[in-house]
Structures are given as C-alpha cells and as structure tokens.
N, C-alpha and C positions, 0 to 999 in steps of 0.2 A: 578750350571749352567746346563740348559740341552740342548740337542742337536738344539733344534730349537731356542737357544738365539744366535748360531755359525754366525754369517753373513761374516766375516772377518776373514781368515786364512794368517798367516805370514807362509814362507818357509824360513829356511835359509841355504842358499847353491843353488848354479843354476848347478850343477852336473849331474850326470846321474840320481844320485836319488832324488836331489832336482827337478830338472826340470820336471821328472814324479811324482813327488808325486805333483807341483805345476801345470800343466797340470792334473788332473786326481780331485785336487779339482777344479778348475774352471768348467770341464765338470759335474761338480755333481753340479752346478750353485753359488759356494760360491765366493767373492769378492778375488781377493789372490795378496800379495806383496810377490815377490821374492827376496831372498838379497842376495849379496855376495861381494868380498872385490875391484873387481875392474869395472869399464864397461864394459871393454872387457870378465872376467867371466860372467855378467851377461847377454850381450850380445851372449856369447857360449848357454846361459841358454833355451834363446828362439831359437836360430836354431836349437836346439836337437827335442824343439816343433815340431819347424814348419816342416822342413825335412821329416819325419813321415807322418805327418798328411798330406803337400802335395805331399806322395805319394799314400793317400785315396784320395785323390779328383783326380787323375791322374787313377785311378780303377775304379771310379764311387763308392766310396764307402762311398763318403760327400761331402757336397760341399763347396764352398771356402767361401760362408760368414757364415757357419760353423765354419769353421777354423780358418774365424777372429773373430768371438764371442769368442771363444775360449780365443785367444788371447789377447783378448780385456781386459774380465778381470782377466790379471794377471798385474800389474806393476812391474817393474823393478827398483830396490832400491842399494846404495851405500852405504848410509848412513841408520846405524845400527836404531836409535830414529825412521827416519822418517818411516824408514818400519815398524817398530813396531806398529804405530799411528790406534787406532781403532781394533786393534789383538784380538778375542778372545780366538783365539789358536794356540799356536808359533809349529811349528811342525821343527826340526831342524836335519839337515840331512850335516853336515860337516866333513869334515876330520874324521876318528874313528883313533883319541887319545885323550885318557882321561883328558891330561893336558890342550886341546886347548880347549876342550868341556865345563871344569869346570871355564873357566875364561869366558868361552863366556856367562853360564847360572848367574853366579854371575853377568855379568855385565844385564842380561836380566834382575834379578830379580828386581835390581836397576830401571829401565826404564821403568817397566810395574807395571798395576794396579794391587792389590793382586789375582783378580778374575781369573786373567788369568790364562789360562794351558798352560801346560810346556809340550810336548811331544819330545820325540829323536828316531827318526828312525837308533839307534845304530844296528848291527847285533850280537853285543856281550857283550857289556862294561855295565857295574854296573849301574840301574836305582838310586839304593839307594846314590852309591856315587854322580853321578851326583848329585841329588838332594838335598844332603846336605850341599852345597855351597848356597842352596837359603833361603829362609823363606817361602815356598810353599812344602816342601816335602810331603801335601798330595796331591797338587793339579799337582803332576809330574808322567808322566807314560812314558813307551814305546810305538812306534810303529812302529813296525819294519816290511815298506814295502818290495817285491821283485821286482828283476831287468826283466826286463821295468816293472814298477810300474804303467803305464797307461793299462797295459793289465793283469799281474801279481793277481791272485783273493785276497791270502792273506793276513794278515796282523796279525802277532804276537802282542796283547796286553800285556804289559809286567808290572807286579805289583812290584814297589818297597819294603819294607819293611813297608814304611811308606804312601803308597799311597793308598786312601782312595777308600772304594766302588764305590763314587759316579762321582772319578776321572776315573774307571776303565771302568762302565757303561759308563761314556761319551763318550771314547774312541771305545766302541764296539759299540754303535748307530752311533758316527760319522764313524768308517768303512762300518756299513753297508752302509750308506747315499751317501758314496763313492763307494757305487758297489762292495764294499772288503766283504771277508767272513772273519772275526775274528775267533782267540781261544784267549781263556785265557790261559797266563805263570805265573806262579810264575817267579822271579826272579833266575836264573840261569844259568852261562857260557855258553854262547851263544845259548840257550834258547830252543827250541826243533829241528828246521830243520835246525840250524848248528851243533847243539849237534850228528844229526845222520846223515847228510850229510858228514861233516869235516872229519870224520876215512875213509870213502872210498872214499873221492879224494885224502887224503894222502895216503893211500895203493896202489892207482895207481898209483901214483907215485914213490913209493920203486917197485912196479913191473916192470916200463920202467928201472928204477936204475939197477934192477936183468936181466935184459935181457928176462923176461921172455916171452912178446910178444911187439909185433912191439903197440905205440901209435894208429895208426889206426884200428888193430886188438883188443886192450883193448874196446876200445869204441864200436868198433862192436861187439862184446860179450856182453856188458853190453845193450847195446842197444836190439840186440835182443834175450839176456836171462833173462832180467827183464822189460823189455817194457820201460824201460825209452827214453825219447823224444832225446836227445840230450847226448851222453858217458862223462866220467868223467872230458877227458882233451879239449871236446868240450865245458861243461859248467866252468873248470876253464879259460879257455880262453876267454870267454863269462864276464865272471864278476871282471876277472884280480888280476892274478896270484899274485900280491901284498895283493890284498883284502884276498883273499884267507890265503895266510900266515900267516897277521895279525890278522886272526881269530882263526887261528890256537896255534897261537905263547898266545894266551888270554884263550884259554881254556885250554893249559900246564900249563899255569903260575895259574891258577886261580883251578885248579883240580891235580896239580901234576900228573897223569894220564899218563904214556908213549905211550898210545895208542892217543896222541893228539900232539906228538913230530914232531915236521914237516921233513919232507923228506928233507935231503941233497941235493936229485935234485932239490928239488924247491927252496931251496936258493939258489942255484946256479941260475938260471938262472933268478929269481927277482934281484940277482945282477948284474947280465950281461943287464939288462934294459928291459927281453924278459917279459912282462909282460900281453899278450896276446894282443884280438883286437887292443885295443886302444891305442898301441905301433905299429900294424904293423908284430908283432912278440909272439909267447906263445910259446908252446909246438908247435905248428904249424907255419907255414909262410904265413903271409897273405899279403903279397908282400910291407912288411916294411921296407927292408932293412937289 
C-alpha cells in the first residue's frame, strides 16, 4: 500500500490522544471513524475537538465552517465492525496495557482485510508483542504521537522486529501528510523521548522527596537553565501523573535498570487519585478539590 491508497483512517479510543490524533487526520483531509466503548466516551471525543478549536474561531484564528468541516469528517462509532468498514489504517490509541491492547488487535485482525495496517500509538509497550496475536506482524508498526497531537510536530515510527520496510515507509509518508516530522525507532523501551525524558521527571521527583528545593523552584530552574518550555512537574501534570508512572513502571520492568525505578512520591500520590490536570490535582492544585 502507499500513502496515497489511505483515504479512510480508523482511530480507536476518543481520549486525549485518540481525539488529537483523530482531529489532526481529518485536518490533513482523510475520511476518519472515531471508536470507543460507550456514546458518552465518544461524545467526550468530539468536545475535546471542538473546545479548542472554538477557542480559534473566538481569536479570529478560523472560522467556524472550518471547524465544522473539520468535524464533519470524523464519525463517531460504538460498534467496533462498523467503525472499521472501509479502514485502510487502524491507528489505535487505548488504554497502555498490553493485555487489553492484544485482545483488541486479535480481535482487529479477525474483522479486517489482510491489507490493512495496524499502527498503536503506544508510548512504550512491545510493537513485536502486539503484533504477534495477529497474522499481519509485517504490516504492524508504531506511532507514537505527542500530547496535544493536533499541534505536537512529532511522531515516533516504531519498527517491530517483524515489521516490514514497506510498513515503516508508509508510516513515515503518512506522518509527514499529517504535518508530523517522523524519526525512525527501532523497537525499544519506550523508544527514544521517553527513554531520555522518564530519568529526569523521576529525579524530580526523588528531589521534591529530599527537600531539596520547593516544586516551583525545580521547574524554575529547569526552565530557565535548559530553556525547556514547560519544568518537569509542569509537564508531568500536563500528561498525568499515572501516565507517567506506567511508563515508567515499563521500562524498569523491560531494562531492569534502577535509574527507571519510579519515585516513592509518585506512587504516592497516583494513589491518593492526584494525578495531575485532569483530576484537578498533580503535584500542583488546579482547584480540584
């Protein structure tokens, strides 16, 4: 297949990251069915859209039949078949646990044509294992957007063991098509910018642990002694402090490595429910409760 046979992209999951990865292909003009397990998730799917985007038409920075083309073509799905109907590239962006991911691709393989591709915007879990619950392990890859994915430039192409040239190329044309700048990964514990992200949002967090400086002060310092945009416990709060962990918790378990053992503060307080914006509460309080 090459990029310009794509007409028709499946998303599944209407999440933070389903919803910009399925917003982000319609704006690069592809056809796209959203899925996920109830209305009311996939209903959350499109107000993540829209919210946004009618805060650019409120700027003057689009305008509102814009915003409904936009909108227009995405559909909104329940049922797993029907969203599938017509897919030439499932791009699947769910829950990141391996058990739930490898029943859902088993049942994908069952209900799609061979031709299809199989892409998972995992941010750390095994392309190869995924892919070996289907009969497609060449035609499966990674792609692993960032958060907000509608603005986010990159996108990690992720090579299985078993995944072919031609699966890899399609992936990096269809990023660029999407306004993404691609690199090529080999397959690897959370793959390149978690691999060197994950040691220093956990070390900021052993350093709130040690007393060593105040949370606001850590990020001021990072902020402006490496020019990063946004400090450590600004961006784990930003992508939720759960996420975080279990990314964490994936490349101990997968590298034995102690420098990837996650910080006592932070399971503490992803138990305590603080799990940054989208609870209301992180390292920060963003007037949650």
């Amino acid at each position: 297949m090459q990029v310009e046979d794509v007409q028709r992209v499946c998303v599944l999951g209407a999440g933070t990251m389903g919803a910009g990865i399925a917003q982000t292909c319609s704006v690069a003009g592809f056809s796209v069915a959203m899925r996920d397990l109830t209305e009311e998730f996939v209903e959350g799917g499109f107000q993540r859209m829209r919210d946004p985007l009618e805060k650019r038409v409120a700027r003057g920075k689009m305008t509102q039949e814009e915003v409904e083309a936009i909108l227009g073509r995405i559909e909104g799905f329940t049922s797993l078949e029907e969203a599938l109907k017509g897919a030439d590239v499932v791009i699947e962006a769910v829950f990141e646990e391996m058990g739930i991911k490898k029943e859902l691709y088993g049942e994908l393989d069952r209900l799609t044509p061979d031709e299809v591709i199989f892409a998972s915007n995992t941010s750390s879990l095994s392309i190869t294992e995924m892919a070996a619950v289907t009969g497609r392990s060449d035609r499966f890859v990674g792609m692993h957007f960032f958060n907000p994915a509608p603005v986010m430039k990159l996108v990690e192409v992720i090579r299985g063991s078993e995944t072919s040239d031609e699966t890899v190329q399609l992936a990096m044309e269809l990023s660029r098509k999407l306004g993404k700048e691609p690199v090529e990964v080999k397959e690897s514990a959370g793959f390149v910018v978690n691999r060197l992200l994950v040691p220093m949002l956990n070390e900021a967090f052993n350093l709130l642990l040690e007393n060593v400086a105040s949370p606001e002060d850590i990020d001021k310092a990072m902020k402006l002694g490496t020019n990063m945009p946004m400090g450590p416990f600004e961006l784990a709060d930003f992508t939720g402090l759960d996420v975080g962990l279990a990314v964490m918790e994936v490349l101990h378990r997968e590298s034995g490595d102690p420098k990837f053992r996650p910080s006592p503060l932070l399971r503490q307080l992803v138990r305590a429910g603080r799990l940054g914006r989208k609870t209301g509460r992180g390292v920060y309080d963003y007037g949650g409760g």
